[in-house]
Every structure is written in structure tokens, then in C-alpha cells.
C-alpha positions in Angstrom: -32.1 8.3 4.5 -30.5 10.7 7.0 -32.4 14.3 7.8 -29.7 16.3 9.2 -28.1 19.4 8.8 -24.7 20.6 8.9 -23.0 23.7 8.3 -20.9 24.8 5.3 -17.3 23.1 5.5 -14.7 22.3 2.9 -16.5 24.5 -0.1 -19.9 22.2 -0.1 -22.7 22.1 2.0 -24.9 19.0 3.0 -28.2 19.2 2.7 -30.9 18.8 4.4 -32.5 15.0 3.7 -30.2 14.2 1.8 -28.3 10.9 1.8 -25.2 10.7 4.4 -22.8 8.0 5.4 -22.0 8.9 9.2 -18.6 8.0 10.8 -19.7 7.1 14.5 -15.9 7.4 16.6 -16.8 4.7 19.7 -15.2 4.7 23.0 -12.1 2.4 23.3 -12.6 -0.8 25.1 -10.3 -3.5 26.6 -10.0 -6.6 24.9 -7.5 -8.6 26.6 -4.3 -7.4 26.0 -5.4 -4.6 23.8 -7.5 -1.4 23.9 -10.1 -1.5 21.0 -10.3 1.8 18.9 -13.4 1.7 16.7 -15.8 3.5 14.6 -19.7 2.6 13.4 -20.2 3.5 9.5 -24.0 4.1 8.9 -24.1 4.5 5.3 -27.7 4.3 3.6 -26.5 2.5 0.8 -24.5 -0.2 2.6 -25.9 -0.2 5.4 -23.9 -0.2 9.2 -20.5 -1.9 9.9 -17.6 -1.4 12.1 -13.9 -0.6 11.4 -11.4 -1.4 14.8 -8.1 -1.2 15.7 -6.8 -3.4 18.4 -3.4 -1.5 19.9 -1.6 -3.0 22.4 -2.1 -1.2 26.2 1.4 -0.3 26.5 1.2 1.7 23.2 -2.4 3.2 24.0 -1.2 6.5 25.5 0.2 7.6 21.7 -3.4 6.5 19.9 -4.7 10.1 18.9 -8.5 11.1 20.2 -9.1 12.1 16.6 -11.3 10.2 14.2 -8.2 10.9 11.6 -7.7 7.3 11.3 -10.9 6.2 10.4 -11.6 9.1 8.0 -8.7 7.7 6.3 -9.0 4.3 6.7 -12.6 4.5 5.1 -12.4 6.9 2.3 -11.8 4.7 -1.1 -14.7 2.9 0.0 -16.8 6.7 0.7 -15.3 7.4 -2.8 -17.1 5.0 -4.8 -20.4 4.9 -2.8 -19.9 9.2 -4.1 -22.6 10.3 -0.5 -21.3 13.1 1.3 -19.6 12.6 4.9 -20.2 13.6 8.2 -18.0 12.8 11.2 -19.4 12.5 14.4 -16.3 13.5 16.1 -13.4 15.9 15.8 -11.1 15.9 12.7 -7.9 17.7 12.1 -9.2 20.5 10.1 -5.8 20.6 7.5 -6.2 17.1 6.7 -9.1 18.0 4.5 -7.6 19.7 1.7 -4.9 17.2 0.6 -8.0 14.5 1.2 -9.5 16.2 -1.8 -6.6 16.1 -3.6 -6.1 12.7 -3.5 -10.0 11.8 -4.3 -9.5 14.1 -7.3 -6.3 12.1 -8.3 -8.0 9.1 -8.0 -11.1 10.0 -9.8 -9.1 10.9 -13.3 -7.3 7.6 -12.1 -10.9 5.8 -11.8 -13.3 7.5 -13.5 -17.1 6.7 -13.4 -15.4 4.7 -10.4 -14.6 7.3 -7.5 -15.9 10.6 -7.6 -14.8 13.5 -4.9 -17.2 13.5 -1.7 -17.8 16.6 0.2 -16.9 16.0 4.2 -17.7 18.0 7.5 -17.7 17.2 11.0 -18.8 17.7 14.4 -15.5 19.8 15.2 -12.7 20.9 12.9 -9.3 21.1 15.0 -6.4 23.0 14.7 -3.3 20.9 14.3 -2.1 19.0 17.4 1.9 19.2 17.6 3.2 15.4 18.1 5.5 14.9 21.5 8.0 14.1 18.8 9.3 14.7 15.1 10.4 10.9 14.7 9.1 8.8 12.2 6.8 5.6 12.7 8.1 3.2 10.2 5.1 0.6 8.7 7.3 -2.9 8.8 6.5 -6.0 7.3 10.1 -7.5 7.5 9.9 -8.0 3.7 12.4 -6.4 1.4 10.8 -3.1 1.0 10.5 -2.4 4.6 14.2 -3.5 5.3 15.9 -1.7 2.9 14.1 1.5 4.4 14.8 0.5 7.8 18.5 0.3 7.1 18.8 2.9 4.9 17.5 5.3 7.5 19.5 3.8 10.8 22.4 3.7 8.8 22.5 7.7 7.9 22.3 6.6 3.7 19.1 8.3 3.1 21.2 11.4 2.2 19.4 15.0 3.4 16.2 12.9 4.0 18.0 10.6 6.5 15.1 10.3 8.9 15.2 9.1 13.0 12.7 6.1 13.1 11.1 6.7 16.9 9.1 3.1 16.2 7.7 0.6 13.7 4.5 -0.9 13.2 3.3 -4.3 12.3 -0.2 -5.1 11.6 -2.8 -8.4 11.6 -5.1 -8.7 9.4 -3.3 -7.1 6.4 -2.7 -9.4 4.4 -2.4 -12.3 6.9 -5.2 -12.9 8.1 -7.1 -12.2 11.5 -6.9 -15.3 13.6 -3.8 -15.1 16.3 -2.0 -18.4 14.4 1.7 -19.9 15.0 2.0 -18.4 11.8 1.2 -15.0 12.6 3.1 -15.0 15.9 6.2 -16.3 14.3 6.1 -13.2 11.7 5.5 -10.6 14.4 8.8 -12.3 16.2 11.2 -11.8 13.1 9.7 -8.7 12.7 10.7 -7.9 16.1 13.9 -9.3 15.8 14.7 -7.2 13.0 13.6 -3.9 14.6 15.8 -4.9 18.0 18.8 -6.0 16.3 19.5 -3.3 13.9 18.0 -0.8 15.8 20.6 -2.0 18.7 17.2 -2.3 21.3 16.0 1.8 21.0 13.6 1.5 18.4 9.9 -0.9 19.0 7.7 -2.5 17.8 4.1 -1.6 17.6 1.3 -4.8 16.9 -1.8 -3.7 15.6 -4.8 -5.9 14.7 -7.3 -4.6 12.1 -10.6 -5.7 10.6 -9.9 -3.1 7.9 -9.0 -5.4 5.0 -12.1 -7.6 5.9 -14.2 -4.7 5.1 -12.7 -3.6 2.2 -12.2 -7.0 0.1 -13.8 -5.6 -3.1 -11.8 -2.2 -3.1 -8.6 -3.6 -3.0 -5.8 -3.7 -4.5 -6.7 -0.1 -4.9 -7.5 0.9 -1.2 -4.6 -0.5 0.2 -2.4 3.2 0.3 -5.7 4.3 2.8 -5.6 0.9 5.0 -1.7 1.1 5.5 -1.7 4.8 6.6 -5.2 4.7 8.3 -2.9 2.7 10.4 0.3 5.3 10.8 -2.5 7.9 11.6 -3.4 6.3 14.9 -0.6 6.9 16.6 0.3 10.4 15.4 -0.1 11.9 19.0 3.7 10.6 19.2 5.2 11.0 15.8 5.2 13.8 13.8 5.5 11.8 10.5 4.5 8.1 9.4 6.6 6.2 6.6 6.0 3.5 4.6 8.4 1.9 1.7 7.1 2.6 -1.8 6.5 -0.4 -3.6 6.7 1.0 -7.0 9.5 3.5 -8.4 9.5 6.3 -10.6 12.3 4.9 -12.6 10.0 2.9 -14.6 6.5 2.3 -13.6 4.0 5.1 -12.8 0.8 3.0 -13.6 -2.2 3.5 -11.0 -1.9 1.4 -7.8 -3.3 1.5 -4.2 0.0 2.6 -2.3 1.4 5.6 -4.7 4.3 8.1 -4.7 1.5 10.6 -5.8 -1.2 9.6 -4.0 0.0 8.4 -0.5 1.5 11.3 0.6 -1.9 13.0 -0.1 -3.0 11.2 2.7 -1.4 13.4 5.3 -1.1 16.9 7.0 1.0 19.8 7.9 1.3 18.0 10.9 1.2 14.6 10.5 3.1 14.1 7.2 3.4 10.7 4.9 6.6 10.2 3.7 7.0 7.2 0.9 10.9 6.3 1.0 12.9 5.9 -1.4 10.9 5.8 -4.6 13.5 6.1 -7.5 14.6 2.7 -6.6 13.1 -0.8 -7.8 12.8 -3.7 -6.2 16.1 -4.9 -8.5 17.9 -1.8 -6.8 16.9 -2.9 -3.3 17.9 -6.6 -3.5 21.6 -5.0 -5.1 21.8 -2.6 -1.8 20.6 -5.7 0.8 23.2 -8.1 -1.3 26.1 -7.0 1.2 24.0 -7.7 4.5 23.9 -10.9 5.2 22.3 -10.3 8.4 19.4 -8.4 6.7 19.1 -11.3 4.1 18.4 -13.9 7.0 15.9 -12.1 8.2 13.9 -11.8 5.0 10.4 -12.3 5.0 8.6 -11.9 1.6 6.3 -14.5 1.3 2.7 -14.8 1.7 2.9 -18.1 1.5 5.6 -18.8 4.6 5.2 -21.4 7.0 4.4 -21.5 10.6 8.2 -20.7 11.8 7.9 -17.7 8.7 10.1 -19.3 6.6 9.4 -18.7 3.2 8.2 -21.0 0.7 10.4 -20.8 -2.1 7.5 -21.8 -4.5 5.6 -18.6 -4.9 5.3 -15.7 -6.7 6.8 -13.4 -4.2 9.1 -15.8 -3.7 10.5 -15.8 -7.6 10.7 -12.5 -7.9 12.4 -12.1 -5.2 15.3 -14.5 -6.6 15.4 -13.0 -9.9 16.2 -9.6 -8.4 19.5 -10.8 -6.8 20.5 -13.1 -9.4 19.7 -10.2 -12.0 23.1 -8.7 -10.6 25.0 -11.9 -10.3 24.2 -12.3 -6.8 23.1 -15.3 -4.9 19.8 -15.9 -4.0 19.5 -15.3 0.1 19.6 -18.9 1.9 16.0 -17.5 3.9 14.5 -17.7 0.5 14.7 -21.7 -0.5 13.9 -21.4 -4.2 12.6 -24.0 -6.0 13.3 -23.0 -10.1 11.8 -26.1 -11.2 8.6 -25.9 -8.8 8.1 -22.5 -10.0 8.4 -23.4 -13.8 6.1 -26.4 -13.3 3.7 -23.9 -11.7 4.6 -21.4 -14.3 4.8 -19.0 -11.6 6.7 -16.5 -14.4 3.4 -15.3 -16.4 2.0 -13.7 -13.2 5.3 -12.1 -12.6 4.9 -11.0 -16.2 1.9 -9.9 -16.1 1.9 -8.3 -12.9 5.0 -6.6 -12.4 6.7 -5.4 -15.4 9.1 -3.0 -13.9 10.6 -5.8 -12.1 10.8 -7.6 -15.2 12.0 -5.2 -17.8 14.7 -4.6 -15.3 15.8 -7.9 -15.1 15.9 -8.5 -18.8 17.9 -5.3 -19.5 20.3 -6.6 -16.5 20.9 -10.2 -18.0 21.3 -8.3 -21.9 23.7 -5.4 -20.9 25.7 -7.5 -18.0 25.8 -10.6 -20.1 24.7 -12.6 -17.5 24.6 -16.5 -17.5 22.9 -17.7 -15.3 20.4 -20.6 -16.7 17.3 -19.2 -14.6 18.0 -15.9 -16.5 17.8 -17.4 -19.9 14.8 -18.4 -19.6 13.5 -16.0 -18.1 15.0 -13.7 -21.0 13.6 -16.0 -23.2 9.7 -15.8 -21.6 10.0 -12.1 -22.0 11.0 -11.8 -25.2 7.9 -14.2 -26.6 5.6 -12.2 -23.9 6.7 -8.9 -25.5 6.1 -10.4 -28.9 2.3 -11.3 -27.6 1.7 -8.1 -26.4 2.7 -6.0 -29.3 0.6 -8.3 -31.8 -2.6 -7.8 -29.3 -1.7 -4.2 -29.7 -1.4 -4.4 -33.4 -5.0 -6.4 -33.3 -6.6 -3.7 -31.5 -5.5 -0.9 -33.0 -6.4 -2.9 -36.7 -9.8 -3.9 -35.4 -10.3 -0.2 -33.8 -9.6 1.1 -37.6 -11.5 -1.6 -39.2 -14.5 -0.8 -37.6 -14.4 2.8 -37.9 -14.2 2.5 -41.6 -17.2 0.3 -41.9 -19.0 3.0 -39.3 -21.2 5.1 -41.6 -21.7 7.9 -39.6 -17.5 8.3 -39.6 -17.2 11.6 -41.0 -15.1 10.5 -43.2 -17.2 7.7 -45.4 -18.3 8.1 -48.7 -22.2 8.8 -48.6 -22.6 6.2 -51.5 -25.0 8.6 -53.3 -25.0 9.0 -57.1 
């Protein structure tokens, strides 16, 4: 238990001996190539750990001195443990306000899960203006990032056409920690990507992070704070930080980690988060990538890809991936080998089923309306027709069993009181 006191900030005040997780900003330190960026987490329900950011030296001079990053970075985590917060650094004092709007989203999102937390800090800041207003793009090389990237280099982003200044690739998100042939032959694609199609004026940042190593048990739904923890450290440079949304508002607004609503909650006045291009779905990015082949080459979805990041062919990111293009009578891109009868074998389709259902009611209504033929889109048509069918009788179950038992309950206010 921690005794300190802090002053009123942010509507709540911390009280005296009362329990408080402490955000401890460290000192950056070499480590080889790098400069480390780190911050201690005392939390008297979980005890101390460390969060880091390893930047590369020649992009250290646009890391911000703020602890910005790691407020971010750590607050699904400070949500659920519900203890108020206290910085020991300085914090940019409009970042607060749209922080509590996004723990209040995500509490009638997660109830009984995440609650609101009150937060203060050593010093409060008044916004720091950014050397520029370009945009730092997050960039996996997948198809999401790709489609943003060209959308926005190419002027096709309409009235919120953006300049990219730089993009960002991270270790340890999703791929794992260790500096592996595998890793090094992503961030090269990656690279490749950035330079060609940004004809050699746009870079590329590499970041290394512990963050998803410390946040195994929050995620998927703490992802939106690990990605733009990550934007946020370099917002001395940029006046805005992008990322692709990976859900649209065509179809599918259920909860998830990175969020039209909730992600651009996540920034400030100056520092703003920008999710791109969220009316389209992943069908309607693999239609607009169909006529660049030199984009489609370069395609990296797979978690699965090999040490020269090729991808599998085999997976689940993989199959979806196919289904999109073919879903407009397209060909599936030659840097995605798919294997149809690996994938059926594997029955690779239920988790695409269960876990993406804007992807595949799309693709259904494609291969119905277009008449489409091809014999991967039969079955697939066929899969989601019996999976509908499942679904609506394990509705029609529930609901049944719901009545059932409130007919038999006693106390219903509507039961008979079987007196004479």
C-alpha cells in the first residue's frame, strides 16, 4: 500500500493511504543499436514490472520526454485492476479527458470488467506543437496497412488525403521478441514497401516492445492501447499518428481492441489518432489492391510466414485473405500460395466463421448477387448457409429455454399462486 498524497486533478482526488499503481518514466539507455525508453509500474495488486521501447538512435531525437506513451500503453491493464494512477513524470494535460472517455466506452463495453480510474501526475503540460503536421503511419505490410499507405501517397483519400512524414514497424507485436531471420526478413519487405511507393522520402521506423509480453491476458482487447502507445512516442515529430482500421462501419460494430470509436479516444488536440478508412472491409480493400500488382507482391498477411516472409498459404489469415479477391472474381495474389484443400483438411473455414463475420457475410452476398462460380465459393456459400442455420436454432434454444424457465420461476409475476 502506497501513503501518498496528491492534489485534486481530473475531477477526483487520491487519497491519502490509499492504494496506487505508480507509473515510474526511467532514463533512456543504450542498448546496442537502440536507445531504451522505459517505465517501472509499481502496482500493489500486481506487484512491479517494466514496459520498454527500444527506438533505433537515428530516430531518438523525435521520441517525446513525456510519459504519454506509457500512460497509454498501460491503461486497459490500469482499467481492470480499477486503483487510481499517479505519474511520476510529466503528462500532456489534454490527453486526459478523451482517456476518460475511452475508459467510459469501454466500461459499458466491459462491464464488471473495466471500470474508469482517476489519474494525476507529477506535472500536467500544456500541449507541445510537433515540428511537423505529417502523419506517422503504423505499417505491418499486410493488407490493411497497404491499402492506407497507397490510398494516401496516391491523393485518393478524398479531403482527408493525408502526407505520411514516416511509418512504423514494431517487434514483439505479434511476432515475437527474439531478432529471428524471420523477423528481419518482415522488417525488409516492410521497408521495401515504404521506399518503393514512397519513391525513397518516406522511412521506416523499427521499434522493439515488451508491451504484448505484459499484456497477454488483456488482449485481444488491449491491442487499440499497445498499437498507439507506440505512435505516441514519437509525437515530438508528427502531429498525428494513423493506423488502418481493421473493422468497418459498413457491417460490423461489435466491441474489439483497435476501434473506430475507441482508438481515436486515445489522442489529443495535439497529437490526434486518425483510424483510415473505416467504411471499407477487408472485401473492399483486396477489390482496390486488385489493380496493383506491385502492391500484391509485396503482401504480407500471414502470421504464419516463413523465414524469407513468405506467406504460408495454409492459415487462417491466409484464407481469408483469398476469399476476398476471389469474392470479386479476382485472382488470388501469387505472394499468397493458397492451398484450398490444406485449408479444408484443416477446416480453417469455421474460425473464419466464427471469427470474422463481416468478412464472411460479404463474401456470401458477393458470390449470390454476382453469380459467381468459382468452386472455393461454393463451398464456402454452402458452410455459411448450414452455419447460419446453427446459429439461428442456438438462438431459438436460448430464447425457448430463457421462456421455459421463467414460466416454471414462481416468483414470475406472472404465475398463478396455485391457491384455492
Amino acid at each position: 500500500m502506497f501513503a501518498i498524497y496528491t492534489r485534486r486533478i481530473h475531477g477526483a482526488a487520491v487519497e491519502r493511504n490509499r492504494k496506487l499503481t505508480e507509473l515510474f518514466v526511467q532514463a533512456p539507455k543504450r542498448s546496442g543499436s537502440f536507445f531504451r525508453y522505459s517505465c517501472r509500474i509499481e502496482s500493489a495488486r500486481v506487484g512491479s514490472k517494466v514496459l520498454w521501447f527500444d527506438v533505433a538512435e537515428e530516430f531518438c531525437d523525435w521520441v517525446t520526454p513525456r510519459a504519454d506513451p506509457f500512460l497509454v500503453a498501460t491503461l486497459f491493464q490500469l482499467m481492470i485492476e480499477g486503483e487510481p494512477v499517479r505519474v511520476r513524470g510529466d503528462v500532456s494535460a489534454s490527453l486526459l479527458e478523451p482517456l476518460h472517455e475511452y475508459m467510459t466506452l469501454w466500461s459499458s463495453w466491459r462491464p464488471g470488467v473495466c471500470r474508469p480510474i482517476s489519474i494525476s501526475a507529477d506535472e500536467l503540460l500544456e500541449d507541445h506543437v510537433a515540428e511537423g503536421s505529417d502523419s506517422l503511419l503504423l505499417f505491418s505490410g499486410g493488407m490493411d496497412a497497404q491499402t492506407t499507405l497507397q490510398r494516401h501517397i496516391r491523393g485518393e483519400a478524398g479531403n482527408r488525403t493525408r502526407k505520411i512524414g514516416a511509418c512504423l514497424y514494431a517487434r514483439g507485436f505479434m511476432n515475437g521478441l527474439e531478432d529471428t531471420a524471420r523477423y528481419r526478413a518482415a522488417l525488409e519487405n516492410a521497408k521495401a514497401s515504404v521506399s518503393a511507393f514512397g519513391e525513397g522520402q518516406i522511412p521506416l521506423i523499427p521499434i522493439v516492445s515488451n508491451w504484448q509480453e505484459l499484456h497477454t491476458r488483456t488482449m485481444p482487447d488491449s491491442i487499440g492501447t499497445g498499437l498507439i502507445s507506440f505512435l505516441h512516442l514519437f509525437k515530438s515529430r508528427f502531429g498525428r499518428g494513423m493506423l488502418s482500421s481493421s473493422m468497418s462501419t459498413k457491417w460490423d460494430m461489435r466491441a474489439y481492441g483497435s476501434h473506430p470509436f475507441s482508438d481515436p479516444l486515445l489522442g489529443h488536440s495535439s497529437f490526434q489518432i486518425e483510424c483510415d478508412d473505416t467504411a471499407s472491409t477487408r472485401v473492399d480493400k483486396a477489390l482496390y489492391l486488385s489493380d496493383k500488382p506491385e502492391v500484391l507482391d509485396r503482401l504480407l498477411v500471414c502470421h504464419d510466414f516463413d523465414d524469407e516472409a513468405k506467406n504460408c498459404g495454409a492459415c487462417e489469415k491466409c484464407f481469408r485473405t483469398a476469399i476476398c479477391f476471389i469474392a470479386h472474381g479476382q485472382d488470388v495474389p501469387r505472394s499468397i500460395p493458397i492451398d484450398w484443400r490444406a485449408c479444408e483438411k484443416k477446416k480453417i473455414h469455421l474460425k473464419t466463421l466464427r471469427d470474422d463475420p463481416e468478412v464472411c457475410r460479404e463474401v456470401f452476398l458477393n458470390t449470390v448477387q454476382q453469380n459467381l462460380k468459382h468452386p472455393e465459393l461454393a463451398k464456402f456459400r454452402r458452410w455459411y448457409q448450414i452455419y447460419l442455420t446453427k446459429e439461428a436454432i442456438k438462438e431459438t434454444l436460448l430464447v425457448w429455454g430463457l421462456r421455459k424457465g421463467l414460466s416454471n420461476d414462481p416468483s414470475a409475476p406472472w404465475a398463478m399462486s396455485g391457491t384455492d
